[in-house]
C-alpha positions, 0 to 999 in steps of 0.5 A: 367623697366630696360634697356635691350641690346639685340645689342651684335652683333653690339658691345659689352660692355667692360669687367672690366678685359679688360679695367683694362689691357688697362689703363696702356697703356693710362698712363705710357706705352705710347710710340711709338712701333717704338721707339728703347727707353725703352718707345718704347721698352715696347710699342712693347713687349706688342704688340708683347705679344697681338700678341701672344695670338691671334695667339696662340687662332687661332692657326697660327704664330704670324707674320700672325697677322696684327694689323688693325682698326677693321672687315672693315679695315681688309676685305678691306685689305684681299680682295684689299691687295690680289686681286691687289698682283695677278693682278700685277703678269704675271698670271693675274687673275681679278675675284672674288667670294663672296656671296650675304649675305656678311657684306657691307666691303665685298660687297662695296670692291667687288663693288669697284673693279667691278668699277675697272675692276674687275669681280664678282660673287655673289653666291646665298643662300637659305632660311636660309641663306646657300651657296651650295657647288656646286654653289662654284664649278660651279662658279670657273673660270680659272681667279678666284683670290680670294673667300671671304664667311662670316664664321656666317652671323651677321643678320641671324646668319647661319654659312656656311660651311667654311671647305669645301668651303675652300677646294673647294678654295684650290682645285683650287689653289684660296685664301680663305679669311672669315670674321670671325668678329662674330665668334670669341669665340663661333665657333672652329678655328683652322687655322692650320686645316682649308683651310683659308688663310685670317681671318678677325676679330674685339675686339669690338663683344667679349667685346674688345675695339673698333678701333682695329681688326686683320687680319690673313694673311697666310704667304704662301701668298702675300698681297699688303699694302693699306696705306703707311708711315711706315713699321709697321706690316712688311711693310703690314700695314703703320701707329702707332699701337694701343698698347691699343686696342691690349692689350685690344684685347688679354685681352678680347681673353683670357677671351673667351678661359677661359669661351668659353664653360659656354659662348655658353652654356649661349647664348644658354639658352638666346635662347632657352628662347626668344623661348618658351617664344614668343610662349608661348605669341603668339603661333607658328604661330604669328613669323618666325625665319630666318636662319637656323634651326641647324647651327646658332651662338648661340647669333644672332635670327633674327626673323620676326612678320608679320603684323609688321613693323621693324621699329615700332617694333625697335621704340616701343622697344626703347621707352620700354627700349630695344635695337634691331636692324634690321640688314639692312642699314638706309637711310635717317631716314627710313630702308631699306630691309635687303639684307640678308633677300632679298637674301634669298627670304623671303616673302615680309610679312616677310623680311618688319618685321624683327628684329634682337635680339643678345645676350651677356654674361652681359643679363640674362633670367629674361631679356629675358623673360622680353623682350617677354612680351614686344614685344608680348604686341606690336604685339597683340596691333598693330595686333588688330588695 
């Protein structure tokens, strides 16, 4: 059988088109940006045009743009680079909200600065993953600083409402930031709509390169730099940039504004037939879908066999040629619960078998229904065991 990638979520195969327009980046144009010479020269034009076309697909000004190494960099840099520019201000202000289902750049920067001093809430979710509204608003202190609530969750795939958490935020006068790392190129972003002041994404979930990512940093907005050495990214952001990676990030933006809604169309046959197909082989009660039931991205289905465990069914997976994951943290060569699933208050029978399935561009339905003839062979045999 031939191998199938159903690990989208995690990272994504480069695109021809992007890798085709990064190369030359490798070879002839290979000078500093910082360089005032014509190699340097061409280095900085060409990042400068990367800028451009992100900005102008979220629609924000280019100088909004922080070039970073990825969604992590960018998350610590969001959440330090604001919370520690106010905490140095006569308004002291040491609290922060986030949530419980936070990717771990979130949560282990949130951690770090609990270790510091700092104050946190974690807001809670319901079963399919939602933050209420109301939680927000009641959580709010005097010395809150900053919000930071994941815009598509990347285990479960529940999309909260960001519009009106950010307006909640706004309301108070308290900065918004969202990590929007599995987002970009299947969910409408328009910054100059959306009350966000900072935007954290990555090139590697829309088949860009790894090592780089982007922040969008409102200019309204004072950010404090993590690393010095330079006054690259106008002194927000120390260090050479990656042209490459910058390129191949516009690269692989453009083709999603190109093809954004064949893309989500795509994704959501994939979907649907993972579903019908799963049924078809083990009914509607031999699997649970997590997340919520209407407002999901349409590449993420995380979905629970009861009576089998994640990591048997990940490990019999493999062995057929099929990529998955769990979506929770390894240690030590065993998988730990899911601190989604584990937020969302999900049976024990259920948060134990979950599986994450994440969709892409390069899968067909052959593929996926090829897929459920697999698992559905693996849980009726361990089910009859």
């Amino acid at each position: 059988m031939k191998a199938i990638y159903l690990d989208h979520a995690a990272s994504t195969p480069l695109h021809p088109i992007v890798i085709e327009q990064m190369l030359p980046f490798w070879t002839e144009v290979f000078g500093n940006p910082s360089s005032i010479h014509a190699w340097g020269r061409a280095s900085r034009s060409a990042l400068n045009d990367a800028r451009e076309v992100l900005a102008g697909a979220l629609n924000c000004v280019s100088k909004e743009i922080i070039w970073t190494s990825g969604g992590t960099e960018s998350d610590n840099l969001a959440i330090f680079g604001t919370v520690l520019a106010i905490a140095s201000t006569a308004s002291y202000k040491n609290h922060i909200i986030t949530s419980q289902i936070e990717h771990h750049a979130v949560l282990h920067s949130c951690e770090q600065l609990e270790r510091l001093g700092f104050n946190v809430t974690y807001l809670p979710v319901d079963s399919q993953g939602l933050v209420c509204t109301k939680d927000l608003a009641a959580a709010i202190r005097p010395e809150t600083a900053l919000i930071s609530i994941i815009y598509g969750n990347n285990e479960v795939g529940t999309i909260q409402p960001i519009a009106e958490l950010g307006k909640i935020a706004h309301d108070h006068g308290i900065l918004f930031h969202v990590d929007a790392v599995q987002c970009l190129g299947t969910e409408a972003i328009d910054l100059s709509i959306l009350p966000i002041d900072l935007m954290s994404l990555s090139a590697h979930k829309i088949q860009g390169p790894k090592g780089i990512g982007a922040l969008f940093c409102s200019s309204k907005i004072k950010l404090n730099p993590l690393q010095f050495g330079g006054s690259q990214e106008r002194k927000r952001r120390a260090g050479t940039e990656n042209v490459a990676g910058a390129v191949g990030f516009a690269a692989a933006v453009k083709l999603i504004i190109t093809n954004k809604a064949n893309k989500i169309q795509h994704l959501e046959a994939l979907r649907k037939t993972m579903l019908e197909s799963l049924r078809l082989h083990l009914g509607d009660e031999g699997f649970v879908v997590n997340g919520h039931s209407e407002m999901y991205l349409p590449h993420i289905l995380n979905i629970s066999f009861p009576g089998v465990e994640t990591e048997t069914m990940l490990m019999s997976l493999d062995l057929a040629g099929i990529a998955a994951a769990s979506g929770s943290a390894c240690t030590s060569g065993s998988l730990e619960v899911s601190h989604v699933l584990k937020a969302m208050h999900l049976p024990d029978g259920i948060t134990s078998s979950a599986i994450r399935f994440s969709f892409g561009s390069t899968n067909t339905e052959a593929e996926i229904e090829q897929c459920t003839q697999v698992i559905a062979t693996i849980v009726q045999r361990i089910r009859n065991k």
